[in-house]
C-alpha positions in Angstrom: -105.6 40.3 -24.0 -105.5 44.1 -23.3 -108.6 44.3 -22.1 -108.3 41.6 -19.4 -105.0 43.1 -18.5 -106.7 46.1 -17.5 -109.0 44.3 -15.9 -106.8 42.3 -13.7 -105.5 45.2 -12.6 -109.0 46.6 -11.1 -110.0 43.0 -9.8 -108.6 41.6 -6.2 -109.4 38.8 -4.8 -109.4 38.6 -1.4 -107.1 35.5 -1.1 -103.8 37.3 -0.1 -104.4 39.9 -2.1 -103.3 37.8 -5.1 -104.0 38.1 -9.2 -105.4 35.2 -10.5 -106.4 34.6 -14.3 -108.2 31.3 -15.0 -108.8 30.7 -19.3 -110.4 28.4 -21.2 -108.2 27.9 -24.8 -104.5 29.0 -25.6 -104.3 31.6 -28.5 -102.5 29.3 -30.6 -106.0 26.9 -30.4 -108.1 29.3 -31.3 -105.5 30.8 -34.3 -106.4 26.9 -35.5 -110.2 27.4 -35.1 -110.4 30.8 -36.5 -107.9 30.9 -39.6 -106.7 34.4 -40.7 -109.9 35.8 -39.8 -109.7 39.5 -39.6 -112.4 39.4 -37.2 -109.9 37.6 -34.9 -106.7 39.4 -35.5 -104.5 37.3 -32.6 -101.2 38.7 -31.1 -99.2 34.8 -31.3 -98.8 35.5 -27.4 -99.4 33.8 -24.5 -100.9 35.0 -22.2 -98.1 33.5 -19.6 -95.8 36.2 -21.7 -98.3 39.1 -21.6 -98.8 38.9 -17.6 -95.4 37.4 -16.3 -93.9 40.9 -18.0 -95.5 43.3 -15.8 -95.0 44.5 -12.2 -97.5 41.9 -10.4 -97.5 38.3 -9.3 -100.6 37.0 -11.8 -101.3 32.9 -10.9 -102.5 31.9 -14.5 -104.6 28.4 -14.4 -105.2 27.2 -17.5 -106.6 25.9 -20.0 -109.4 25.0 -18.3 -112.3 23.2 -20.1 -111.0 22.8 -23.5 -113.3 20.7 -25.3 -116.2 22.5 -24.0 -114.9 26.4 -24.9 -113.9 24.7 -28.3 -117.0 23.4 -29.2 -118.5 27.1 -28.2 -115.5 29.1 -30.2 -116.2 27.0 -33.3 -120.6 27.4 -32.8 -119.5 31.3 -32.6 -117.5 31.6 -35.7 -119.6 29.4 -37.6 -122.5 32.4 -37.1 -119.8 34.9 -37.8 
């Protein structure tokens, strides 16, 4: 979540100058698919929480495409 907080930062889109962050699964769906993983260590946070607490107006649209980002997460962790 860091990382594409940092990144939102460097990214503008030229629609009033706004933020937007579009996502595909909440962190508490993929906590289910991954388990305790320590490849996966997640943060329990929304990402609502993470980007409503800073300085900028972030539009957040999501989940978008669940079934189809599930079915990729659990093909990924499967390999793992």
């Amino acid at each position: 979540m860091i990382f594409v907080e940092n990144l939102i930062k460097w990214l503008k889109f030229p629609r009033k100058n706004e933020d937007k962050v579009v996502y595909g699964l909440e962190e508490s769906s993929l906590l289910e698919l991954t388990g305790d993983n320590p490849l996966n260590p997640t943060m329990s946070l929304s990402c609502q929480t993470v980007l409503h607490s800073g300085q900028k107006k972030i539009e957040i649209l999501g989940p978008m495409m669940e079934q189809e980002i599930i079915i990729a997460v659990e093909d990924y962790w499967k390999r793992c």
